[in-house]
C-alpha positions as CSV (number, residue, x, y, z in Angstrom):
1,X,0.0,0.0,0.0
2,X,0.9,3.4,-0.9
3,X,0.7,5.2,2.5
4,X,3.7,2.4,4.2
5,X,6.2,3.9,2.2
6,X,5.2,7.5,2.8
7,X,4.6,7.1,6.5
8,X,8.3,5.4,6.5
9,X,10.1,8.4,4.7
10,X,8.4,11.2,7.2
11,X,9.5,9.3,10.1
12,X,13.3,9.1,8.7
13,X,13.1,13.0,7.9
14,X,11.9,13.6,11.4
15,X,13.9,11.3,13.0
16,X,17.1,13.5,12.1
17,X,17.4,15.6,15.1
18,X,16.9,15.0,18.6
19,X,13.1,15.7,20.7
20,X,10.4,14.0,18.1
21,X,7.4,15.1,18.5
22,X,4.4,13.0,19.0
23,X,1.8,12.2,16.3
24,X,-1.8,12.8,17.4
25,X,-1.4,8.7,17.4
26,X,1.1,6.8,18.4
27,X,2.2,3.8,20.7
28,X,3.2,6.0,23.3
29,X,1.4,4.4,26.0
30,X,1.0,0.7,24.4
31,X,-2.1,0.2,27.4
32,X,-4.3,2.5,25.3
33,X,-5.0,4.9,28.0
34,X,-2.8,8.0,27.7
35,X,-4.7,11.2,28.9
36,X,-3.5,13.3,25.4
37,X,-2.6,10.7,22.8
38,X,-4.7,7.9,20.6
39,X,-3.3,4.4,20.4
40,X,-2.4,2.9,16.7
41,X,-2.8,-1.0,17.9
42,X,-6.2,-1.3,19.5
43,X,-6.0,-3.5,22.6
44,X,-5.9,-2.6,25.5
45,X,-2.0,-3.8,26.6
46,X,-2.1,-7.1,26.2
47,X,1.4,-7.3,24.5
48,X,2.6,-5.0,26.8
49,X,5.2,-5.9,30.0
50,X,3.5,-6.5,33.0
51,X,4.3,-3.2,35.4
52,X,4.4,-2.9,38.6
53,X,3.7,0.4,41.3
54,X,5.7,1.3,44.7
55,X,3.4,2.4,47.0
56,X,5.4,3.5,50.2
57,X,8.5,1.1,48.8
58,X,5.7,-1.8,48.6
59,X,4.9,-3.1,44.9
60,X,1.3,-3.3,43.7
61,X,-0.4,-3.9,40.6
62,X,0.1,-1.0,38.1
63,X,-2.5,1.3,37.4
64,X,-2.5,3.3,34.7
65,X,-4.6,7.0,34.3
66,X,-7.5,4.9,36.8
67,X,-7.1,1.0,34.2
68,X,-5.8,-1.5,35.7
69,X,-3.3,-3.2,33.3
70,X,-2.2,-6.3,35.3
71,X,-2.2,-9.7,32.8
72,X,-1.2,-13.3,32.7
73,X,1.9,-14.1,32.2
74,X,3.5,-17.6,33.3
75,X,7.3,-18.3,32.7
76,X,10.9,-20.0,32.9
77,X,13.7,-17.3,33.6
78,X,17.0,-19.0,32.7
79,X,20.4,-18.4,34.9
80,X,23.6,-18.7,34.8
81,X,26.8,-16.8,35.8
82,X,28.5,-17.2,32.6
83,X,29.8,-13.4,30.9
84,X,27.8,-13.1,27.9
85,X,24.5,-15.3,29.1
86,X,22.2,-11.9,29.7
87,X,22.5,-10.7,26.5
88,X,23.5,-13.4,23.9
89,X,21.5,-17.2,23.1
90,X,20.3,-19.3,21.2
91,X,16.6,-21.3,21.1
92,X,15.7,-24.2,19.0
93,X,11.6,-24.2,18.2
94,X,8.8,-26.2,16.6
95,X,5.9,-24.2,16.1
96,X,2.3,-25.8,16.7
97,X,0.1,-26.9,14.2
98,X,-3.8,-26.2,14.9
99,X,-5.9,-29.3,14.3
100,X,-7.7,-29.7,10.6
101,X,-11.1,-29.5,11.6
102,X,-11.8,-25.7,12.8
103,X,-12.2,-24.9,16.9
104,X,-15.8,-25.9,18.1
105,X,-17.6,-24.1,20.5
106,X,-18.0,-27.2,22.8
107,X,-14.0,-27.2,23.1
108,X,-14.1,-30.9,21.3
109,X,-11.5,-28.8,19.2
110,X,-9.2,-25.8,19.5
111,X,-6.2,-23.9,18.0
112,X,-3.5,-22.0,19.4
113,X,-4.8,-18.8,19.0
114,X,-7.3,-19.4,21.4
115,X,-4.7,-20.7,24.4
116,X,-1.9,-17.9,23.7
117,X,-2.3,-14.0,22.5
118,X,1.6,-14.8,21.8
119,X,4.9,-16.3,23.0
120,X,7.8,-14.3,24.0
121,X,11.4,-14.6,24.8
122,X,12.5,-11.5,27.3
123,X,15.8,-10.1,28.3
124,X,16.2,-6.4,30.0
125,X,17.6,-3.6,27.9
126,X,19.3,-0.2,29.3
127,X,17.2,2.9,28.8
128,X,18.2,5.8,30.8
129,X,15.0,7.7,29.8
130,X,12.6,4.9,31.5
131,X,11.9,4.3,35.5
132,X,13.6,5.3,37.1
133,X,15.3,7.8,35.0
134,X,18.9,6.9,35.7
135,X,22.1,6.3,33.4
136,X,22.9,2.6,32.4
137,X,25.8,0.8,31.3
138,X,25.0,-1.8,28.6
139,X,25.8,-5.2,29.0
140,X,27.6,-4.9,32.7
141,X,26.5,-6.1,35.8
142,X,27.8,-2.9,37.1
143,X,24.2,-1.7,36.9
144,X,21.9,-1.9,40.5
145,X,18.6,-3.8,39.9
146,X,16.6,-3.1,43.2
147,X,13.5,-2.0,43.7
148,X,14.4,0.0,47.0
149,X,17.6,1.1,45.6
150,X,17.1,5.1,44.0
151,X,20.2,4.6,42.3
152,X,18.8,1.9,40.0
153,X,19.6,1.7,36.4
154,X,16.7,2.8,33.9
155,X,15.7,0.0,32.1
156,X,13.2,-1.4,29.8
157,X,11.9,-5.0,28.7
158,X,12.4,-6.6,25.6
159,X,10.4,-9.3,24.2
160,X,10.7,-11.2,21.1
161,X,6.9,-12.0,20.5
162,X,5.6,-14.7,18.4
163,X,2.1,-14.7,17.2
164,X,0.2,-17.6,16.3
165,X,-2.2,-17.1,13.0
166,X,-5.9,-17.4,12.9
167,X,-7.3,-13.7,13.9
168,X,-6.4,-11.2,11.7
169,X,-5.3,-7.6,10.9
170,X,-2.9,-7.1,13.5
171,X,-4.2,-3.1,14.4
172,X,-6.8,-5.1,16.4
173,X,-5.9,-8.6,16.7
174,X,-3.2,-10.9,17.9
175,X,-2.7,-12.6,14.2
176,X,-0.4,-11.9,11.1
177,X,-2.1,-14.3,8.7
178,X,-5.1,-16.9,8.9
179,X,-2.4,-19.5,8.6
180,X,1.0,-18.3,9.3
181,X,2.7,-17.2,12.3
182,X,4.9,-14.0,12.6
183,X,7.3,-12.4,15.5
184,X,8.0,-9.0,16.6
185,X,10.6,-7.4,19.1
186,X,9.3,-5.5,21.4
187,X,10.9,-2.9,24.3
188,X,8.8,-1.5,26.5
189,X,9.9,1.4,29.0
190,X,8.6,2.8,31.7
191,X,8.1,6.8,32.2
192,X,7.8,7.3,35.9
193,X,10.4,8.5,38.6
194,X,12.3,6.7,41.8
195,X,8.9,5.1,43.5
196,X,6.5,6.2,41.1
197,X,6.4,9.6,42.8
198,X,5.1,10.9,38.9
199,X,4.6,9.4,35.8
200,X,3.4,11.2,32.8
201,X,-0.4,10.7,32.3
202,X,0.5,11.2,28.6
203,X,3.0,8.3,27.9
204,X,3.3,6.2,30.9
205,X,4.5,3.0,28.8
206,X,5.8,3.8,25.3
207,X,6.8,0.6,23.3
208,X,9.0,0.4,20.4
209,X,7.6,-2.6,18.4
210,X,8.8,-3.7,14.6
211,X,8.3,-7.2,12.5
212,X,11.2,-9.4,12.0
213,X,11.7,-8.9,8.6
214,X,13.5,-10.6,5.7
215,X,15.2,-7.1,4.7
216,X,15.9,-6.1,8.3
217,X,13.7,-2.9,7.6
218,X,10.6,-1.9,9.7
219,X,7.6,-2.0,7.9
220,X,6.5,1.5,9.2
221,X,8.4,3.2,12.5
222,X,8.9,1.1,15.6
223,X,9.6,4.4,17.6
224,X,6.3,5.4,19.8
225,X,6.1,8.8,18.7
226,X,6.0,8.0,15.3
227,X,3.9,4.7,15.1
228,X,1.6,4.0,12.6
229,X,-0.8,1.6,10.7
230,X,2.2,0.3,8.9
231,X,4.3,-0.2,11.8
232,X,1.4,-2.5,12.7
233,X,0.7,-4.5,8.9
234,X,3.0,-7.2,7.7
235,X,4.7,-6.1,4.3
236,X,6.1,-8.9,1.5
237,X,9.8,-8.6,3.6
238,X,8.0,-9.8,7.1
239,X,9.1,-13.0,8.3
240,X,5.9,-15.3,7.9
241,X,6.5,-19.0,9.2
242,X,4.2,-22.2,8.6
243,X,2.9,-24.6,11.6
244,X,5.1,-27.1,12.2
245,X,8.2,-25.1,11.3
246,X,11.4,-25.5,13.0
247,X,13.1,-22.2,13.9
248,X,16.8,-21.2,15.4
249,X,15.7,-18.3,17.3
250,X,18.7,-16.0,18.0
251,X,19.2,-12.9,20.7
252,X,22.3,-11.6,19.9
253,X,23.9,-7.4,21.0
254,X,26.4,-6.5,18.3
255,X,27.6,-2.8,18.2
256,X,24.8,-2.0,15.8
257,X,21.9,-2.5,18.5
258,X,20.5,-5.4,20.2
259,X,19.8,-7.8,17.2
260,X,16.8,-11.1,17.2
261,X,17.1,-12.9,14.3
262,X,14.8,-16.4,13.2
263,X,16.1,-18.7,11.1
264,X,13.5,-21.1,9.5
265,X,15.3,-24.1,9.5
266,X,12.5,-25.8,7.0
267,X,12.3,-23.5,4.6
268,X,15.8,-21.4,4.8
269,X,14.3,-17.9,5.2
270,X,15.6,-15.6,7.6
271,X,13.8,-12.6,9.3
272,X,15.7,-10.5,11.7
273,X,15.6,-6.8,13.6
274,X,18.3,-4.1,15.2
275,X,16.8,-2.1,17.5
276,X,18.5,0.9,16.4
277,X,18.1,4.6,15.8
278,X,19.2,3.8,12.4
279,X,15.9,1.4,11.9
280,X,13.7,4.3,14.1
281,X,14.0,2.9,17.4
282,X,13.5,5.6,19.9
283,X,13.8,6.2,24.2
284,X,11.0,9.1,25.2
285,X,11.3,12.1,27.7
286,X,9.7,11.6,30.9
287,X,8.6,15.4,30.7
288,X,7.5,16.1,27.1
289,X,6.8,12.6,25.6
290,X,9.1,13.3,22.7
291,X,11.5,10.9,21.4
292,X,15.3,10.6,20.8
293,X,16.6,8.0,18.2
294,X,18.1,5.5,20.4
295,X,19.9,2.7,19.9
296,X,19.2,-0.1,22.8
297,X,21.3,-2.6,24.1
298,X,21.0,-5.3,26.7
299,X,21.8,-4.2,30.1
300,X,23.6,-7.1,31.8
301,X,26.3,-9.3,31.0
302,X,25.0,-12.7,33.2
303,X,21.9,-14.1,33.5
304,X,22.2,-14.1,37.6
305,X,19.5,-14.5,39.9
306,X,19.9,-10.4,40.9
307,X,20.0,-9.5,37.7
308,X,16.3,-7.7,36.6
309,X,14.3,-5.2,35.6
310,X,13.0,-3.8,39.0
311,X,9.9,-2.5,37.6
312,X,8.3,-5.7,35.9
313,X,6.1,-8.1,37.3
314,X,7.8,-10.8,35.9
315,X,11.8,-11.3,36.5
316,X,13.4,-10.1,33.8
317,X,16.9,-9.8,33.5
318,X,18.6,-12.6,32.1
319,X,16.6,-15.3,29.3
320,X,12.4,-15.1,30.5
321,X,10.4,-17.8,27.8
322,X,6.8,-16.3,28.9
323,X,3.5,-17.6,27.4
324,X,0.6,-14.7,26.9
325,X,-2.5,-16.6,28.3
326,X,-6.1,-15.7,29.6
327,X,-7.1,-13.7,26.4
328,X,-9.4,-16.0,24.7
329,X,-13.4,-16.5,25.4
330,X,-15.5,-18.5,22.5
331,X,-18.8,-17.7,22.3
332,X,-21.9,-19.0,20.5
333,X,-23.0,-15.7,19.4
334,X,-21.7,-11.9,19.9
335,X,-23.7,-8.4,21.0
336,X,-23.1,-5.0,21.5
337,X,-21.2,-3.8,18.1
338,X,-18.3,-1.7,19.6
339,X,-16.1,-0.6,15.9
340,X,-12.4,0.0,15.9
341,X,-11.8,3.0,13.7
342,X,-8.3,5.0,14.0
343,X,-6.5,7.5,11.5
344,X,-3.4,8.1,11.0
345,X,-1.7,12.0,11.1
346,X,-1.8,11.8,7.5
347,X,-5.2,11.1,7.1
348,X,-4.7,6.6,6.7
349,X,-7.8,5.4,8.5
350,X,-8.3,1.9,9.8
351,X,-12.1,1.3,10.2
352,X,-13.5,-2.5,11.6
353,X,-17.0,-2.5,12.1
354,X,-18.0,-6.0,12.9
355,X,-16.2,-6.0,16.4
356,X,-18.1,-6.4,19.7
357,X,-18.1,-6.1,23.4
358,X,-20.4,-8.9,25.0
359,X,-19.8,-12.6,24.5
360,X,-23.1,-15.0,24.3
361,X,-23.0,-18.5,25.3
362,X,-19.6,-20.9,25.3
363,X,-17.6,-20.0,27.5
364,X,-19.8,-17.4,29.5
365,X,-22.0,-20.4,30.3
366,X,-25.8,-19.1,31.1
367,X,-24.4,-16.0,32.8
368,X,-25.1,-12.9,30.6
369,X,-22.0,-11.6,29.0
370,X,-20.1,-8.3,30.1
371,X,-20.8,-5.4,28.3
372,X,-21.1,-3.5,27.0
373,X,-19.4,0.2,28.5
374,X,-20.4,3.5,27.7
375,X,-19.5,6.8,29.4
376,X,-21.5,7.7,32.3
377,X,-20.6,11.0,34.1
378,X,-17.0,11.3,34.4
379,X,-16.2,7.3,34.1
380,X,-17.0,4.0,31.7
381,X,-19.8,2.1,33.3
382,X,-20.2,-1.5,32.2
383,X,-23.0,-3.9,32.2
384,X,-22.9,-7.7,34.2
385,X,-19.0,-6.9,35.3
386,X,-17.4,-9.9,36.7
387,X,-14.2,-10.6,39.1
388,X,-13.3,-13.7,40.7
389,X,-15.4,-15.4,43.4
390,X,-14.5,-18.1,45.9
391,X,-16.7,-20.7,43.5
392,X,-16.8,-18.8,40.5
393,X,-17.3,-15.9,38.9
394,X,-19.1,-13.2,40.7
395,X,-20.4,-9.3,40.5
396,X,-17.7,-7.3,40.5
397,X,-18.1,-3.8,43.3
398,X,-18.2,-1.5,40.9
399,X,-19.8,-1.2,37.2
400,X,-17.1,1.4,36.1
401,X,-14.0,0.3,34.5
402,X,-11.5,3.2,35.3
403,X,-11.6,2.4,38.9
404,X,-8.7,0.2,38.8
405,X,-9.9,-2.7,40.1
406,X,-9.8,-6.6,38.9
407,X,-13.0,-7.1,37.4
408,X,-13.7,-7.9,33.6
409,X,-16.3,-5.3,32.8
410,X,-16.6,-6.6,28.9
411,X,-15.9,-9.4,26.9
412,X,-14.2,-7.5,24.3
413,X,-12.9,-7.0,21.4
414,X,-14.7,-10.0,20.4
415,X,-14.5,-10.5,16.3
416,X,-17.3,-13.1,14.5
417,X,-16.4,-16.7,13.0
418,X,-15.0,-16.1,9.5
419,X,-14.2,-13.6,7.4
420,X,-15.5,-9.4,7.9
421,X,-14.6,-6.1,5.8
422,X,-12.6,-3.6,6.9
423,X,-11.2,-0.6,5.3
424,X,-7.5,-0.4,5.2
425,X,-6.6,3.5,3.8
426,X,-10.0,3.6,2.5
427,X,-8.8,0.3,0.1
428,X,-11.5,-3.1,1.0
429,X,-9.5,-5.3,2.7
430,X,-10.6,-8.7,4.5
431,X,-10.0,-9.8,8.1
432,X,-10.4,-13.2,9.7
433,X,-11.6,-15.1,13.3
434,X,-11.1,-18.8,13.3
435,X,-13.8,-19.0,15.9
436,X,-16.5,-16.0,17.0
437,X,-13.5,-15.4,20.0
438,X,-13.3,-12.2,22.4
439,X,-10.2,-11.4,24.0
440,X,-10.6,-9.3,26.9
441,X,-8.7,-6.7,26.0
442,X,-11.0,-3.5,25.4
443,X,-11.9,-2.3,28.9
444,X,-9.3,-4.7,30.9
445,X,-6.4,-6.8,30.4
446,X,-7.9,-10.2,30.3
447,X,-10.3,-12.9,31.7
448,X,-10.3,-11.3,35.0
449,X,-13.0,-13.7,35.9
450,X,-10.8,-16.9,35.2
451,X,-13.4,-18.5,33.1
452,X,-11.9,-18.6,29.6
453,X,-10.5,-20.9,27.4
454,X,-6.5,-21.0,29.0
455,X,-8.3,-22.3,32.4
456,X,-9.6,-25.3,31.2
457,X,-7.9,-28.3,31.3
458,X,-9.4,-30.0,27.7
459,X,-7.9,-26.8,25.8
460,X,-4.5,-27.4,25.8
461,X,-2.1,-29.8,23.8
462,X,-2.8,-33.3,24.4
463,X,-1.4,-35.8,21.7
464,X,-5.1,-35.4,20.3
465,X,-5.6,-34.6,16.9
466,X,-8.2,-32.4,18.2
467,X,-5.6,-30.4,19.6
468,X,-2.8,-28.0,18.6
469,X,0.9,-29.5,18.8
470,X,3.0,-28.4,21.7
471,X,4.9,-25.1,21.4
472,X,7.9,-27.1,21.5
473,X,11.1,-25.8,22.2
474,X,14.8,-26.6,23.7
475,X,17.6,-24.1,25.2
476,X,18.5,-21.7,25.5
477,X,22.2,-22.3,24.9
478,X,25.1,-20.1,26.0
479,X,27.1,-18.5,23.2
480,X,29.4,-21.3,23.7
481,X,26.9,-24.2,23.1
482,X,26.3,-25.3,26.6
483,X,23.0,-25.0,28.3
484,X,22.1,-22.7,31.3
485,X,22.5,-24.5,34.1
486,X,19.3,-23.1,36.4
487,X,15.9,-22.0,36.1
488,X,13.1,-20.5,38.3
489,X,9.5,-20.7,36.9
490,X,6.6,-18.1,37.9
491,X,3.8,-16.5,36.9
492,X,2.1,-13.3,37.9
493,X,-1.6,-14.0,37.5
494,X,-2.0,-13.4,41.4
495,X,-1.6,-9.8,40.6
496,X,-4.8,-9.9,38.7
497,X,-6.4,-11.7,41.3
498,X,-8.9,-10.0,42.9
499,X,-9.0,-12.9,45.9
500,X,-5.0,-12.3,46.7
501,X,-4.3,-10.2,49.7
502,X,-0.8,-8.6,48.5
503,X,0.2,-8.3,51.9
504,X,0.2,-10.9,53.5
505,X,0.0,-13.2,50.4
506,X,-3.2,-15.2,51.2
507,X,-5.2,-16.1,48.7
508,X,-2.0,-16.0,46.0
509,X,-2.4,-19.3,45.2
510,X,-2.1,-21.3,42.1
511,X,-4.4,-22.0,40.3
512,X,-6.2,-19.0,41.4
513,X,-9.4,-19.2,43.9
514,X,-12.6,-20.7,42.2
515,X,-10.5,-22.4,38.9
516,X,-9.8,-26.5,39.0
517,X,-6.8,-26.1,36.3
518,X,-3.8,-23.8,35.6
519,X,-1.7,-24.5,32.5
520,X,2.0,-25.6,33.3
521,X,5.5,-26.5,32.0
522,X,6.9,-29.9,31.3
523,X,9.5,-31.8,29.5
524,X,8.4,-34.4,27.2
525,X,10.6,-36.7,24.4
526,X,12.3,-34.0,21.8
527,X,11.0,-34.0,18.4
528,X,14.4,-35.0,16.4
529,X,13.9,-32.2,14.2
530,X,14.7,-29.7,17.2
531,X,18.2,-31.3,16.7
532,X,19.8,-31.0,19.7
533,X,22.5,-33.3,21.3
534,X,22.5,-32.0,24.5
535,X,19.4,-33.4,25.7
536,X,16.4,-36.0,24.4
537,X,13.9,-33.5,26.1
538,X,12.0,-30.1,24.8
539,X,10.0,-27.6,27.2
540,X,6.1,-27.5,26.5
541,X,3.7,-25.7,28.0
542,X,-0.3,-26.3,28.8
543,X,-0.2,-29.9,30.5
544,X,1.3,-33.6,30.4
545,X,1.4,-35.2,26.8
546,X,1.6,-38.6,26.0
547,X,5.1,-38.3,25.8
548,X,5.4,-36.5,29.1
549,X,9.1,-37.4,30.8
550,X,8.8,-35.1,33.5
551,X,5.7,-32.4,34.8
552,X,7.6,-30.5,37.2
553,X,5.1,-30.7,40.0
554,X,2.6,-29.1,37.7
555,X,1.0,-25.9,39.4
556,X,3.6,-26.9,42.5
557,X,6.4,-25.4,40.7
558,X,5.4,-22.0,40.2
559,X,5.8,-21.7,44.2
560,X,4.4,-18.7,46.8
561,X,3.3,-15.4,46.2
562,X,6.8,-13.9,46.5
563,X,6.5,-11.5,49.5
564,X,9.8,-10.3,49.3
565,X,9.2,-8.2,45.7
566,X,5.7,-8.4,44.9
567,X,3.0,-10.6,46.0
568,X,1.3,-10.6,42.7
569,X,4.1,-13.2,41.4
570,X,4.5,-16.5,42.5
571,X,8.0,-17.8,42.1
572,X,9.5,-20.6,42.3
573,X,12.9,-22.1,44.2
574,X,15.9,-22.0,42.0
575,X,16.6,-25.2,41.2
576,X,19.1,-27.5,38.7
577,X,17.8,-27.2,35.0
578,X,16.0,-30.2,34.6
579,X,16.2,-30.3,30.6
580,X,19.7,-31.5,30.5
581,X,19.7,-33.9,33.8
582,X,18.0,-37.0,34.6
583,X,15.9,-39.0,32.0
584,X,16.5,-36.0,29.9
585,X,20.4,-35.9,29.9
586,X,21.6,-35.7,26.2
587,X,24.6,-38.3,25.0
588,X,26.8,-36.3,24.2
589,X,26.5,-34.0,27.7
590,X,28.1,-33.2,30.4
């Protein structure tokens, strides 16, 4: 389309010289909620990094402008002391493959897209201009990473995100493609100050975000000033990968920028991105909102326990392989039309009409779905709001959804079965839902109620052809080859929780209060075409397979509510890396 290439040559011009101004619309606060500023990719944060808030030096779920922006985000960080393991490794994948038949609305079938909004592999990046507004040295441990330490490093979260297909265009879905997945890196910052004592209303959590490409050039700007519709639609140079694939997925922090790179192993294609000025990266002042052509790099040289991004939710610092989950309700019918229309400075318009707010049936049960929200006074008020109950879902205190609290006050977006019309630059264009699917992402960040599809035990990989494949995947490796020799899982769905006391931790518990299932890690028998010798075992994630070695403990081994940092994680002990001991020790390790 016409209007990439123009959007792409007035971000170069105005990325010359320092202090970018904003456009009207932008990803400069990527939870959709700045007080001044629209937001290009219409959901409300659910690719974002999880933040946290210091409340009299005692963390808390984030709010942001009166939203609470909390999601669900389970994980394995990866540690090891070696120089070199926080910023450069390697990851061997298989990507799923969704069943032939399409996803039912009785859950005899389902895809991936309706377990995961995404999978991502995180690492923390310096960025003096994010919380809490201090220098940073890249790629040294040098740098303090404590919450209760003033002096601490600014930094910012990158994640490598990889979507799955089936729910398409990505301004206001989670999909590239009907049948193709896609990746994009990702770094979020934060702009607050030492204990959140201010954070600018306007841009409280800008995010740079291009496409892995098979040119190494955005498809529009990645910087959040500059932002647009073609920052945010796949070109014929993005990186699009078939189910069943096998990838070599690369993190890698040259002199050029921090660098992720995927090579396709089956067909040979290569799709990579530097997070560069060069390529339109930007950092943004806490003060003005205006950007600076920034090139990031990673921020520590080991992957050590102490080693993190004090401002996240989850522990990132060194390798964090996260699963996006609790963004996925199907629904026998849909209500309450709520269209997604944007435009860009230069007059590009995005316009989807057939998108709703209130899910009817499936997984809402007989309950009456939430939704839809309209203003009411000075606030959102929502119909039939929901929050979790001590044996199910149950009415949430308040019907207005900028209160902050952890209720699901709609169902949406929610996007009908098949394909719709939507106007892309005033061109016809056509968007696709494998399923008539809302994701909980319009008016909070997820299935705040805990009733969706990533809660039920029949969803998730099985060995049933009814079932996706495993996102199957082994590593990471050092730079050198050998594996990292500890992990730690967690999760921070407790933060969402409305049930967990972050106190005192009761009621932090896993799975959460009213659910019977939380999805889990395991090790089952490596496919051979992950091609490792190192070990005869691959992570999965979802629940035992057939060809299960080892579970882990299952919901066990995410551990406590972590009282020490913030009670809305659980976290796990340390403990020896089981992928490359026991029954899953590789021939040729050791």
């Amino acid at each position: 389309m016409r209007f990439c290439s123009a959007a792409t040559a007035a971000a170069a011009r105005q990325a010359q010289s320092a202090g970018v101004a904003p456009n009207a619309v932008n990803e400069l606060d990527c939870n959709g909620w700045s007080n001044k500023y629209g937001t290009v990719k219409k959901e409300a944060g659910a690719l974002c990094a999880d933040a946290v808030r210091f409340v009299k030096g005692t963390a808390k779920g984030f709010v942001d402008n009166g939203w609470s922006v909390g999601h669900d985000e389970p994980g394995i960080r990866f540690l090891s002391g070696t120089p070199g393991s926080g910023n450069t490794m390697t990851y061997y994948l298989k990507l799923p493959v969704d069943p032939a038949a399409a996803p039912t609305l009785s859950g005899s079938v389902t895809d991936y897209g309706e377990l995961s909004l995404g999978v991502w592999f995180g690492l923390a990046m310096c960025d003096p201009d994010s919380y809490p507004q201090n220098p940073c040295k890249p790629d040294s441990d040098s740098n303090i990473s404590s919450p209760s330490n003033p002096d601490d490093a600014g930094d910012a979260v990158m994640e490598l995100q990889i979507y799955p297909p089936g729910y398409t265009p990505f301004p206001d879905a989670p999909s590239c493609s009907v049948t193709k997945w896609c990746a994009a890196l990702t770094i979020d910052s934060l702009e607050c100050s030492f204990a959140d004592t201010y954070c600018n209303p306007n841009c409280i959590e800008p995010v740079n975000q291009a496409f892995l490409q098979t040119n190494g050039v955005p498809t529009g700007p990645p910087g959040p000033q500059l932002a647009d519709l073609a920052s945010l639609l796949p070109n014929a140079h993005t990186l699009l990968m078939s189910q069943g694939d096998v990838l070599q997925l690369s993190l890698t922090d040259p002199s050029q920028g921090f660098t992720a790179a995927i090579h396709d192993l089956t067909t040979g294609q290569t799709g990579w991105m530097t997070a560069s000025a060069k390529n339109g990266f930007m950092n943004t002042s806490i003060s003005t909102c205006n950007g600076t052509p920034f090139t990031f790099h990673a921020e520590f040289s080991t992957a050590s326990a102490g080693n993190q991004v004090p401002w996240a939710a989850d522990l990132v610092g060194g390798p964090l392989q996260v699963q996006e989950i609790g963004h996925s309700e199907v629904c026998s019918s849909l209500t309450n039309q709520d269209p997604v229309r944007t435009a860009d400075p230069d007059g590009t318009s995005f316009v989807d009409n057939d998108v709703y707010d209130t899910c009817v049936g499936g997984s809402e049960g007989t309950m009456a779905g939430m939704g839809p929200c309209a203003q009411k006074g000075s606030g959102i008020a929502c119909r039939n709001a929901l929050t979790q109950g001590r044996y199910g879902p149950t009415g949430c205190p308040s019907a207005y959804a900028d209160t902050g609290l952890h209720c699901e006050f709609a169902n949406g977006y929610c996007f009908p079965e098949g394909s719709r019309s939507i106007l892309i630059g005033g061109v016809n264009a056509v968007a696709w839902s494998d399923d008539n699917q809302c994701f909980s992402d319009r008016w909070q960040n997820g299935n705040l109620a805990f009733n969706g599809v990533s809660y039920q035990p029949w969803a998730w990989p099985n060995g049933s052809p009814d079932r996706p494949t495993p996102f199957e995947y082994v590593g990471p490796f050092l730079a050198n080859g050998q594996p990292y020799p500890q992990i730690q899982f967690e999760t921070d769905i407790s933060g969402s929780a409305t049930l967990c006391n972050p106190g005192d931790g009761r009621g932090c518990v896993i799975p959460p209060i009213s659910t019977h299932f939380y999805p889990y890690w395991s090790l089952s028998s490596q496919s051979s075409a992950l091609g490792s010798k190192l070990t005869s075992c691959a992570w999965n994630f979802g629940g035992s397979l057939p060809d299960t070695v080892e579970n882990l403990g299952a919901d066990e081994q995410y551990g406590p509510a972590d009282l020490s940092r913030y009670a809305g994680t659980n976290l796990g002990q340390v403990m020896t890396n089981p992928e490359f001991a026991g029954d899953c020790a590789g021939a040729s390790y050791g």
